[in-house]
N, C-alpha and C positions, 0 to 999 in steps of 0.2 A: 504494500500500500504506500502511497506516494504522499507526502506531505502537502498539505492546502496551500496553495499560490493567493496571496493575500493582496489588498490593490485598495487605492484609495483613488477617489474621482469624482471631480466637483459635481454637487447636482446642478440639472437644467430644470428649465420651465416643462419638459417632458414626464421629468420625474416626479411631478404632482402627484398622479393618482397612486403611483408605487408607495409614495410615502405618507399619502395620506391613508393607506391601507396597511400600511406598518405601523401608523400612529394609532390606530385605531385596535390593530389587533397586538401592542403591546403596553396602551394605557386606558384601554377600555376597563378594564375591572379596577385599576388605581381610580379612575374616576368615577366609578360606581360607588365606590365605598368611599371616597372624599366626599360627593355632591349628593349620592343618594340616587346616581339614575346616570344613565350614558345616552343623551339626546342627541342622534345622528346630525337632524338638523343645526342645532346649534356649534357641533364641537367640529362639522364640516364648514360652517361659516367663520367660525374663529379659526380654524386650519386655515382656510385659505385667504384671511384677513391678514394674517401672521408670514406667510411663508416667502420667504425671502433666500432663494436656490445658492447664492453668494455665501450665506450663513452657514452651509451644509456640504460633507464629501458624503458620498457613497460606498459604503465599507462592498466590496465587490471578493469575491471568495471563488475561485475557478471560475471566474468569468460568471456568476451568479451576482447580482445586489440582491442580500443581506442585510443589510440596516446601515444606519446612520449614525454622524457625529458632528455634534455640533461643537468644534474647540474655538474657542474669544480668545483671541492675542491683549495682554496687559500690560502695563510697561512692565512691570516687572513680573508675570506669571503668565503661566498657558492656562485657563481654566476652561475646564470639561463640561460646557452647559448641559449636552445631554449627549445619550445613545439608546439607540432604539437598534435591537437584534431581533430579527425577523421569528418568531416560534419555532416557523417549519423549519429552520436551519440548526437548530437545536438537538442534544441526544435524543435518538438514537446513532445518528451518523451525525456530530456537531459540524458543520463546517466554519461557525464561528460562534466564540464569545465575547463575551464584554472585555474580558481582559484583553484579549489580542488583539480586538478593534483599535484600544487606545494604545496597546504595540507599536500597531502599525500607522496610526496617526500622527 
């Protein structure tokens, strides 16, 4: 078995609905249990109020996107506003985790 070729690459205005389907299917149940309810409409109109492709690489795993990272450059620190790792990329067969996103970041 061959080791996962890991790849970072800015997102585009294309990658909208990939990532809105990543956000969805990796803070849907955080925000069920913060607000009490996960309201497609609303949390799709503040996704796409919000989404600024410039902010964000696409963590890419054998040529698959996987999830995202959002890192802020500071004067003096790199911080990790967010990551979003896709489920299905997940054990049984991991192609990526959190840790190695921000590896490779």
């Amino acid at each position: 078995m061959t080791a996962p070729v890991y790849s970072l690459r800015p997102a585009t205005w294309a990658d909208e609905s990939f990532l809105y389907d990543l956000h969805r299917a990796t803070m849907r149940a955080y925000v069920a249990r913060t607000w009490g309810a996960w309201d497609e409409s609303v949390q799709a109109a503040m996704f796409r109020a919000k989404f600024q492709p410039a902010m964000r690489q696409i963590v890419v795993v054998d040529g698959q996107a996987v999830g995202v990272v959002r890192v802020q450059r500071r004067p003096d620190a790199l911080f990790l506003a967010s990551i979003e790792v896709a489920p299905w990329s997940r054990p049984p067969h991991p192609m990526c985790s959190g840790s190695r996103c921000v590896i490779c970041s």
